[in-house]
N, C-alpha and C positions, 0 to 999 in steps of 0.2 A: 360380494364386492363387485362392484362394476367393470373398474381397469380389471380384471383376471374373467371377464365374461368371456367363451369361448366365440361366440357370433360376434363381439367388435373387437377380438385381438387382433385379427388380419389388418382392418382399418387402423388401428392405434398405430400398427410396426408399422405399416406404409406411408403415413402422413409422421411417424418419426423418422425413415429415412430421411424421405423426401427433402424434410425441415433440417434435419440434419446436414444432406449433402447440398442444401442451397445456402446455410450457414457457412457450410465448409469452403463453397465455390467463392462467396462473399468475401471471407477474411483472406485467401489465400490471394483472388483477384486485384484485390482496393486495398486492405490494409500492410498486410505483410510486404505490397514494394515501397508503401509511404512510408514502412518503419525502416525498410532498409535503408530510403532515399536520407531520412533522419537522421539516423546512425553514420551511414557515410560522410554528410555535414557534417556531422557532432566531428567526427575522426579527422576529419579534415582542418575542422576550425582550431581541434586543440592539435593539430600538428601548428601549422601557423605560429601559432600562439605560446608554444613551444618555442619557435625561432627566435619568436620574437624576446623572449624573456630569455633567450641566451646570447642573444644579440644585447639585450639590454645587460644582463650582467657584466658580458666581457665590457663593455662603452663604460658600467660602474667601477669596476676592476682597473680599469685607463684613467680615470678620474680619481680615483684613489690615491695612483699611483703617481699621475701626476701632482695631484698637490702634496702629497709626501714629500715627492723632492723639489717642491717649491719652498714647500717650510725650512727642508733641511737647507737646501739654497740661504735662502732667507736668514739662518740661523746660522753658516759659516760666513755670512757678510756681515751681517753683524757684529761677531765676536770678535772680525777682523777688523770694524769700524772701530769698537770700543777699544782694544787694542792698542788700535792708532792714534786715536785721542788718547790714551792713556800715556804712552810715550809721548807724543807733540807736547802734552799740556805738564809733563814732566819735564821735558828740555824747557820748555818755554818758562817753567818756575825757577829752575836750575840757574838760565840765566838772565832773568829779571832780579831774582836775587843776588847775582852776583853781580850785575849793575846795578842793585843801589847800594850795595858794601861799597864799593869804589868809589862810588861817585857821593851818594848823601852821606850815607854813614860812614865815611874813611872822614869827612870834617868835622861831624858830630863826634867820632869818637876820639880824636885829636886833641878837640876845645873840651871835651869831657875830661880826659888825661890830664892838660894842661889844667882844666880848673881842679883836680885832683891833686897838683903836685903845688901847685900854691896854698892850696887847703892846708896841705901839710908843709909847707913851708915857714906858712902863718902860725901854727901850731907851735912847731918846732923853735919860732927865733920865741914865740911869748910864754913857752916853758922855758927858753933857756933863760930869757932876760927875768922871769921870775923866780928863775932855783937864783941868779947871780947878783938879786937883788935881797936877798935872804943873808 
């Protein structure tokens, strides 16, 4: 086997250092502060972003809560509108009703009475005048 020749074992380990520590010099010089410099963005952007989404929560949280008590708003004026038309438009039947009793129907129901008691007036004298014609 060639790699385990004892005349180029010296050279193999030496140009494996060598390769080794200019690998090592490499990633430790140029990559390892790019990845730190990345990682610190990365940490940085999701703190922000953080804020940001807790800042956006409590503002959804506010709007929530605002329209909640816009509806509930909303929904005791209402009940208090319906309410109140329900009373007005009950006085207002109450007494429209009781101005046309008085006024139309007190004559209608008069001439109704009166033609009722001549009906039976009528009645009354042409059964008597027929039982007294018997």
């Amino acid at each position: 086997m060639p790699q385990l020749d004892i005349l180029t074992f010296n050279s193999q380990v030496f140009w494996l250092v060598v390769i080794f520590f200019g690998l090592y010099l490499s990633v430790v010089r140029h990559m390892l502060p790019n990845l730190a410099t990345i990682l610190k963005v990365r940490s940085k952007t999701l703190a922000a972003n953080s804020q940001q989404v807790n800042s956006l929560e409590s503002e959804e949280n506010a709007v929530i809560s605002n329209f909640d008590n816009s509806v509930k708003n909303t929904l005791v004026a209402s009940r208090k509108i319906l309410s109140d038309t329900a009373q007005h438009s009950t006085e207002w039947f109450n007494t429209s009703l009781k101005e046309v009793n008085e006024k139309t129907l007190l004559k209608v129901n008069q001439e109704y009475i009166k033609t009722l008691y001549e009906i039976s007036a009528k009645k009354y004298l042409v059964i008597k005048t027929v039982n007294e014609s018997y």
